[in-house]
ROPA-93606 format. One record per atom (N, C-alpha, C): x, y, z. Coordinates in steps of 0.001 Angstrom, whole numbers, padded with zeros to 6 digits, always signed. Layout:
BEGIN
XYZ
...
//
This chain:
BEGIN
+000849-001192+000000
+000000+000000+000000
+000883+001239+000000
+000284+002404-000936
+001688+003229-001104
+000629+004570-000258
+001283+005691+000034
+000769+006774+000668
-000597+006971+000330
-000997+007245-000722
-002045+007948-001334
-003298+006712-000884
-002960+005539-001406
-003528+004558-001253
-003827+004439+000369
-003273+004695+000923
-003674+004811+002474
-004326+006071+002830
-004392+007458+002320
-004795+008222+002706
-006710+008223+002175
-005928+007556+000744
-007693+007338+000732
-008928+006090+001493
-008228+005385+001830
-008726+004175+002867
-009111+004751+004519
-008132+006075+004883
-008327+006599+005613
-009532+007521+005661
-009587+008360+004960
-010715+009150+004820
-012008+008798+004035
-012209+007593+003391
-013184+006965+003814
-014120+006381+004342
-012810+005824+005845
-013510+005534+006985
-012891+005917+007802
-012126+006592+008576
-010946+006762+009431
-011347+005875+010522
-012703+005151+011684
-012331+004617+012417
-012280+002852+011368
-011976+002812+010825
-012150+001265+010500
-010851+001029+009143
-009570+000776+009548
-008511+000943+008743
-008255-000572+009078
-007668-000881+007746
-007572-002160+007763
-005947-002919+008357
-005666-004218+008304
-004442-004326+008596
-002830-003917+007488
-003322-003910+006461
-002295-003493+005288
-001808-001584+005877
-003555-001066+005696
-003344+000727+006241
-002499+000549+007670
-002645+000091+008528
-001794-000025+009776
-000262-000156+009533
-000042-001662+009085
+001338-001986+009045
+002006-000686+008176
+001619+000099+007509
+002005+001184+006493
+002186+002349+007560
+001485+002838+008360
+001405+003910+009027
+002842+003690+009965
+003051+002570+010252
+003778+002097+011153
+005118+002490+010628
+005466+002477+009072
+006642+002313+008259
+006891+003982+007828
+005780+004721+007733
+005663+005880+007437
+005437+006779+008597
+006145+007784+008934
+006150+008849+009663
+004269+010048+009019
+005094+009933+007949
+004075+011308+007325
+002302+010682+007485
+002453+010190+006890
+001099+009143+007054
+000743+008701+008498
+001309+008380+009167
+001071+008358+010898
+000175+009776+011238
+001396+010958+010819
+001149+012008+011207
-000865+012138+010968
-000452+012424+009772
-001904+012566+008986
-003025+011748+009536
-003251+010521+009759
-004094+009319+010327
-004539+010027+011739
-003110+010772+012331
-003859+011356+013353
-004539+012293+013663
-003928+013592+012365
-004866+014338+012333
-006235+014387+012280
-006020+013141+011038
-007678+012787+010233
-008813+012590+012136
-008147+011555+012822
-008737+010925+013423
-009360+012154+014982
-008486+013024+015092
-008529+014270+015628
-009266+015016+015549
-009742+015139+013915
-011046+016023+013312
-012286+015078+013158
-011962+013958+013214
-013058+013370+013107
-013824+013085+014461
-013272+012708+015616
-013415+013102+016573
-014427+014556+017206
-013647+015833+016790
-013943+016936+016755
-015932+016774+016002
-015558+016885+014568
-016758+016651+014261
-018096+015880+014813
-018087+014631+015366
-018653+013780+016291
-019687+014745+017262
-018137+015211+017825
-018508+016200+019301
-019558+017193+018841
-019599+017967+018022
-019824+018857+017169
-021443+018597+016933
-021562+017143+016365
-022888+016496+015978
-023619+015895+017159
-023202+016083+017816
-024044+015647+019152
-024415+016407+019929
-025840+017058+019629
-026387+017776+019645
-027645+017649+020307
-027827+017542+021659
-029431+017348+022507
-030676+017569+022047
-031462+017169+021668
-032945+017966+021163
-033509+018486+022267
-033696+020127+021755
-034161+021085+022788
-035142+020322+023684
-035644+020437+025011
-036589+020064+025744
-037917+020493+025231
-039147+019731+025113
-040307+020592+024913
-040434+020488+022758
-039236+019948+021887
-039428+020649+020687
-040211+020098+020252
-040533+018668+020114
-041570+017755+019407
-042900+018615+019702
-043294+018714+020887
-044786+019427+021133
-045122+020458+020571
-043683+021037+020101
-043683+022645+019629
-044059+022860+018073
-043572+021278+017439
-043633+021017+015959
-045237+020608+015841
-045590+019611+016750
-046870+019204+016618
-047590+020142+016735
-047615+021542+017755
-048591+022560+017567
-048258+023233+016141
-047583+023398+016580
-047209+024580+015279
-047948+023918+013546
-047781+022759+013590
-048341+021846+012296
-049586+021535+012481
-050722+021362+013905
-051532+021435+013876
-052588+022873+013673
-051881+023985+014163
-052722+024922+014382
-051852+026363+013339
-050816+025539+012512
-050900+026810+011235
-050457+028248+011759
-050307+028469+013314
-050081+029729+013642
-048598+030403+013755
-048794+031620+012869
-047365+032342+012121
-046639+032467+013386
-047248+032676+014781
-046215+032901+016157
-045459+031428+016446
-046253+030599+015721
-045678+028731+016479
-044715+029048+015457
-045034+029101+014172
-044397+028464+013078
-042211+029480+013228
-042808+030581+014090
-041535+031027+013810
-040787+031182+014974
-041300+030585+015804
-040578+029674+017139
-039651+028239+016526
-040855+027853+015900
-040108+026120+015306
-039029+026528+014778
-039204+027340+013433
-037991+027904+012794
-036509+028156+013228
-036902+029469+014267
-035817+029410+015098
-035047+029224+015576
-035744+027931+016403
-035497+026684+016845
-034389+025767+016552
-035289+025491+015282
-034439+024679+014185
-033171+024884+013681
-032893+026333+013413
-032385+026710+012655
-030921+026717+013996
-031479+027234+015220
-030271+027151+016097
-029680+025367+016152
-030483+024584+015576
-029744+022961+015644
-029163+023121+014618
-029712+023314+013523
-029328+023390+012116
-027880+023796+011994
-027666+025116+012616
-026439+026037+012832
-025362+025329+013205
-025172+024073+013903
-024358+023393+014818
-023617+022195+013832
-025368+022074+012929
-024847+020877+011972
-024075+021358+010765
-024289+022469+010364
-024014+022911+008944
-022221+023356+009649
-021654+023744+010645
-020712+023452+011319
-019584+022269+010830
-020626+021136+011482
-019684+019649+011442
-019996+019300+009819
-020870+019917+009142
-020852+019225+007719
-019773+020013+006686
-019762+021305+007668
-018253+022347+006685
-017274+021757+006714
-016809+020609+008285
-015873+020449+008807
-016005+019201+007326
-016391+018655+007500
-016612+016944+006531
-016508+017488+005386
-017013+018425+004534
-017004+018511+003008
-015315+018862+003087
-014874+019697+003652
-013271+019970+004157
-012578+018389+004126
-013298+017503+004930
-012129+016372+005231
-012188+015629+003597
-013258+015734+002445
-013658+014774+001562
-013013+015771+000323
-011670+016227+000598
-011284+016542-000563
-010534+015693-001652
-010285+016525-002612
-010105+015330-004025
-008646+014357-003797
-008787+013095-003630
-007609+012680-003387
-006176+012687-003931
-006520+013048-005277
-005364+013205-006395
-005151+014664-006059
-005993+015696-005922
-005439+017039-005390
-004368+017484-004346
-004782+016535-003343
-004328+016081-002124
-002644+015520-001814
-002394+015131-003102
-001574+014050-003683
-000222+015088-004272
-001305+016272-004763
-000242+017253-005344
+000116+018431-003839
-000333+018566-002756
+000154+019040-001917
+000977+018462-001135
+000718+016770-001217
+001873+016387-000398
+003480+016359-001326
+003436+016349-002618
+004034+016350-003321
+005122+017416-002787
+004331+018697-003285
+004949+020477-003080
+005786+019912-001485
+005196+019476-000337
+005846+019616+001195
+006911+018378+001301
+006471+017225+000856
+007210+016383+000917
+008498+015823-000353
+008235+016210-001705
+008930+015616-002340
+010067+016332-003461
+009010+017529-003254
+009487+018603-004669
+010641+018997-004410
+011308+019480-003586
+012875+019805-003503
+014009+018522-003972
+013501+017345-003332
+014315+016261-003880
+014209+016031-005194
+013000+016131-005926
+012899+016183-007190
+013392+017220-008002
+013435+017923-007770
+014846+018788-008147
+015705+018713-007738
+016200+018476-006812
+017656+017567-007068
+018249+017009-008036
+017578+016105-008337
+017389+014265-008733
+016844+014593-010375
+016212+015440-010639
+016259+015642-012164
+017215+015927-013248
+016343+015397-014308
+017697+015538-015801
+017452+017081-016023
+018346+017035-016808
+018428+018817-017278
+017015+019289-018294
+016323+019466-018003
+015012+020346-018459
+015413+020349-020042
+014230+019960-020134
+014005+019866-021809
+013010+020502-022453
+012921+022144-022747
+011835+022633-023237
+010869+022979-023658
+011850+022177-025212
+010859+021682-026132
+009784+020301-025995
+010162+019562-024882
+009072+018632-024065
+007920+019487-023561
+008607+020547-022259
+007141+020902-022243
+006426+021625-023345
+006851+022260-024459
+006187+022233-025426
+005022+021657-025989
+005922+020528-026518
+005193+019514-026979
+003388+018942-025944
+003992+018934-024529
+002846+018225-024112
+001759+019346-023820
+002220+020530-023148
+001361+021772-023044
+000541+021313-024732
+000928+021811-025860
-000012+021622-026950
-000712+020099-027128
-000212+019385-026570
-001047+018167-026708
-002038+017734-025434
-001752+018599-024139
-002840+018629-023259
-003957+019677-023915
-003830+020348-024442
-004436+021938-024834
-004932+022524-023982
-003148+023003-023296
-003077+024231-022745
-002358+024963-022644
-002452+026377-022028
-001794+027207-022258
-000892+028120-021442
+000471+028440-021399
+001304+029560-020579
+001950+030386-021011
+001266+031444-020987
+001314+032630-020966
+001976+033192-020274
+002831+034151-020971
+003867+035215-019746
+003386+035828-018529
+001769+036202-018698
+001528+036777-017489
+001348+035853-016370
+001385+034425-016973
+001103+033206-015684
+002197+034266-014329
+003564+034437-015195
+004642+034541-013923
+005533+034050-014252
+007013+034376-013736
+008400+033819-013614
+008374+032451-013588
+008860+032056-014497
+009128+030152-014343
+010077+029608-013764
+010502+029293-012875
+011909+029439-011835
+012276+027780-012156
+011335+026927-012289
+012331+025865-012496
+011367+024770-013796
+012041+023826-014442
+011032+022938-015491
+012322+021837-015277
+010956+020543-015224
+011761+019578-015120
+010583+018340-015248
+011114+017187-015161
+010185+015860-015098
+010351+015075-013690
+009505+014809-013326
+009745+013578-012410
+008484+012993-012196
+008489+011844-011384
+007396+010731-011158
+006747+011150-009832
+005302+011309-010340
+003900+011943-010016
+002814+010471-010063
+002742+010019-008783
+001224+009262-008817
+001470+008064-009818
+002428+007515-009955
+002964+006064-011078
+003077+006934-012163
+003119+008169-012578
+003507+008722-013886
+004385+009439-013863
+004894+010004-015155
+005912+010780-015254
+005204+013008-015192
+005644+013364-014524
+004915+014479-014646
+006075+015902-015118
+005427+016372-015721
+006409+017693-016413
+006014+018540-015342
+007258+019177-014736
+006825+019497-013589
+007562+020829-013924
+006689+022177-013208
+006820+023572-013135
+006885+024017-012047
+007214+025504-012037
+007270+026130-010516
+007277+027341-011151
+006374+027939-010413
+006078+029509-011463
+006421+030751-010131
+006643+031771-010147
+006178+032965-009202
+005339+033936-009899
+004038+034026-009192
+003062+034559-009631
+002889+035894-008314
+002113+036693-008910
+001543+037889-007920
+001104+037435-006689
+000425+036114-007123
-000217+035274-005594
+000514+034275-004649
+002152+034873-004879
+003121+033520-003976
+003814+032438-005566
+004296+031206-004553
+005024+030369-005307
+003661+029347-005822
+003881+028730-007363
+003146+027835-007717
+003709+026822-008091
+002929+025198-008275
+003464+024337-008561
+002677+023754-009825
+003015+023425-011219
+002165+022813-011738
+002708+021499-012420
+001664+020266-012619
+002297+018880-013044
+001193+018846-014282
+002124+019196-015203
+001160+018237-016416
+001688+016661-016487
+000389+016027-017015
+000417+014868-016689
-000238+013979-017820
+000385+013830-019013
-000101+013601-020579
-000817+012217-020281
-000416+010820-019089
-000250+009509-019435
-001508+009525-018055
-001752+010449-017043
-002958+010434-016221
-004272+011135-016315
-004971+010165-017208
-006457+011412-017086
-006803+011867-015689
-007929+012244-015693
-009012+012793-014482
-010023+012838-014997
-011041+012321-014528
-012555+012451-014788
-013155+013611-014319
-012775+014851-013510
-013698+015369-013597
-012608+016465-012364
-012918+017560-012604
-012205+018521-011631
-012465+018434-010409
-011090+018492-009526
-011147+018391-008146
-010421+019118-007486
-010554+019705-006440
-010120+020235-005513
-009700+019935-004343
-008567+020294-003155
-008313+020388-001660
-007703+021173-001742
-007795+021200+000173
-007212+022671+000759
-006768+021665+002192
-005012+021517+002253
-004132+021098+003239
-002904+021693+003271
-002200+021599+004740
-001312+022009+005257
-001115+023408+004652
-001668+023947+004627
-001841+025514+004498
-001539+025874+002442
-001934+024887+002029
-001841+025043+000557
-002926+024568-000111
-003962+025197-001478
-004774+024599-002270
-004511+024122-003246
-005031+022983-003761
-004258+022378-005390
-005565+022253-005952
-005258+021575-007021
-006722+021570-007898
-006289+020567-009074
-006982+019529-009183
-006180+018792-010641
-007839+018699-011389
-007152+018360-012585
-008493+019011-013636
-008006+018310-015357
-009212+017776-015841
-009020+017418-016953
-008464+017823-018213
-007371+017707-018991
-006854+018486-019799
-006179+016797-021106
-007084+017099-021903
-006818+016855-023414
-007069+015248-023004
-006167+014291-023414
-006325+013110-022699
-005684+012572-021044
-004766+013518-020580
-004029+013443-019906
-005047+014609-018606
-004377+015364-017947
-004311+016113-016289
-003596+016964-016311
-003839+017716-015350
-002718+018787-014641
-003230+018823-013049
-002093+018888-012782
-002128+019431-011046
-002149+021081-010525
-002248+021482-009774
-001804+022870-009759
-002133+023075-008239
-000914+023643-007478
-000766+023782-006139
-000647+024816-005626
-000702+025905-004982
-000599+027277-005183
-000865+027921-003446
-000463+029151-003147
-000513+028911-001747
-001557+030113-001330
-003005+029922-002308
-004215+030750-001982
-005014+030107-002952
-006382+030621-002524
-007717+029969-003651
-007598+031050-004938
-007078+032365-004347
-007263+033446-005328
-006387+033023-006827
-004865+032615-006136
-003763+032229-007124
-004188+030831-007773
-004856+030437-007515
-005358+028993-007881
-006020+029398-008734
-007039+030034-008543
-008325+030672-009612
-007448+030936-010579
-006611+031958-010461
-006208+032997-012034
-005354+031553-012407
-004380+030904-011858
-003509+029854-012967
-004683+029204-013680
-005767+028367-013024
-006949+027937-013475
-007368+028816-014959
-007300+029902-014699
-007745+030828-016075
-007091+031037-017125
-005680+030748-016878
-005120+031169-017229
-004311+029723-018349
-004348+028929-017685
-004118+027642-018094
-004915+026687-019004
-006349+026652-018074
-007446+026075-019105
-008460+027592-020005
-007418+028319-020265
-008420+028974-020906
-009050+028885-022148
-007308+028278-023041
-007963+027598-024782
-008748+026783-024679
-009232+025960-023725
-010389+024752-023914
-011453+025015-023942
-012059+026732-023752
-013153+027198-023973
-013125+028110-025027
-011648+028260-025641
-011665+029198-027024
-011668+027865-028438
-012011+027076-027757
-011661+026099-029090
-010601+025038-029372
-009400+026006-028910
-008376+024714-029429
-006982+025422-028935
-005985+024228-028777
-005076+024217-027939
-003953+025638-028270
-003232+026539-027712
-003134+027466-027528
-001704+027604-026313
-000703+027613-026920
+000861+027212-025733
+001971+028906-026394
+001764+029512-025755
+002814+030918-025927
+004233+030662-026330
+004682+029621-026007
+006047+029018-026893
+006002+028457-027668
+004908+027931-028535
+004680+027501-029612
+004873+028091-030622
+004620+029572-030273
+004853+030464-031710
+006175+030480-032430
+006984+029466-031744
+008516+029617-032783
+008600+027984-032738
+007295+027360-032645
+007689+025847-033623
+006744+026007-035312
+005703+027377-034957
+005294+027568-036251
+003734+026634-036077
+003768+026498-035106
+002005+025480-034568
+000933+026259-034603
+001203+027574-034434
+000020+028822-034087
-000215+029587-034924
-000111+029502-035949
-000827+030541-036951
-001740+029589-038182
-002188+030195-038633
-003100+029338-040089
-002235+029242-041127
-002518+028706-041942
-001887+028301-043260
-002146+029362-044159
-001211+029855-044516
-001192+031018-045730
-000648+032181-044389
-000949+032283-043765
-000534+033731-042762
+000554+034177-041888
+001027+034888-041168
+001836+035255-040630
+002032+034825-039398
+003150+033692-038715
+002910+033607-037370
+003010+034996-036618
+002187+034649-035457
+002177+035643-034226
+002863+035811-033680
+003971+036815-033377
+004803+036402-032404
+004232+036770-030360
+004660+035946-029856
+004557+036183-028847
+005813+036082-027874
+005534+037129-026690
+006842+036760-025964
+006768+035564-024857
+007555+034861-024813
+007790+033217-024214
+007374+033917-022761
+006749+032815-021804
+007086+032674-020371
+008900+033086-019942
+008950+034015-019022
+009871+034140-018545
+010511+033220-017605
+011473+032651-017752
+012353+032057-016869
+013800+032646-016088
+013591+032468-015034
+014392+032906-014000
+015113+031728-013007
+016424+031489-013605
+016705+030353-012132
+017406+030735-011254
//
């Protein structure tokens, strides 16, 4: 059982982990850590949901439903709404714990792995990310931000073209990911960072970022050709991919890089 694979067994059920999730936690520090958090908030939440029914409320519902009167009816309300208040609480806390696991996957990435992976990488190959940016169909644009590092390494059993941008909104991380789809856009928000992975061409992207705001604009900024039609990469304009036949390529100026 590898990390991810335990984190999602965990937050599925956190009190009911099996013997494989155990012997793993045992071998892993980080994953310990986490199991306890999980089990901490889940806890929390519990407390949270246990919630007394006011004294007196049943009688209060039965009048109020028998006799139609606007003074019962907005007592019940009230009422209600002060239980209600307690639950919508522990259910913020839960939609929070049920974030996207592959999202999840790219924050532990950024805290736990990304410096070694730069280390440990081959010398950046450009015209790769080229190539896959236009074959995910998407797009980076100079105003994304400073590109401080490009490189490959292994993401989730795949190989991921891996970025690091500085944007107006802090440091970003992004993994295109040509050989991992995604069915459907997802989101989390851990250890003080949001990621977001999201369907792109046949393949994914990750994107890690250290606000919802900076998340949003790469989001816009990235999948934006997939709502103009068709794939759309700012360094493309000097392989000659971006203009029509008979016309003048465009020039554009490349993403800036800074190492």
């Amino acid at each position: 059982m590898n990390c991810l694979e335990f984190r999602r067994e965990l937050l599925a059920n956190p009190g009911a982990t099996g013997a494989e999730a155990q012997e793993h936690a045992l071998g892993c520090a980080a994953c310990a850590d986490f199991r306890a958090r999980t089990l901490a908030l889940d806890a929390e939440i519990a407390e949270l949901l246990d919630v007394p029914v006011p004294e007196g409320l049943e009688e209060r519902v039965l009048e109020a439903h028998r006799t139609g009167r606007r003074d019962s009816r907005r007592r019940f309300l009230a009422m209600a709404a002060s239980v209600a208040g307690v639950t919508v609480v522990g259910s913020g806390v839960f939609v929070a714990m049920r974030d996207d696991p592959a999202a999840l996957a790219g924050i532990d990435f950024v805290i736990e792995e990304e410096a070694n992976a730069i280390l440990t990488a081959k010398a950046p190959q450009p015209q790769d990310l080229v190539r896959v940016s236009l074959a995910l169909g998407l797009e980076l644009p100079p105003q994304l931000g400073d590109i401080r590092y490009i490189g490959t390494c292994p993401f989730r059993g795949s190989i991921a073209h891996h970025l690091i941008v500085t944007t107006p909104q802090g440091k970003a991380t992004l993994l295109l990911l040509p050989e991992l789809p995604a069915q459907r856009r997802g989101t989390a928000t851990s250890r003080g960072l949001r990621a977001l992975v999201k369907p792109a061409g046949r393949g994914s992207a990750t994107v890690v970022a250290e606000s919802t705001q900076g998340l949003e604009r790469i989001e816009g900024m990235v999948w934006r050709s997939r709502t103009r039609g068709g794939a759309r990469l700012t360094a493309s304009a000097r392989t000659g991919s971006d203009h029509g036949q008979g016309s003048e390529p465009r020039r554009r100026r490349p993403p800036r890089f800074r190492g």
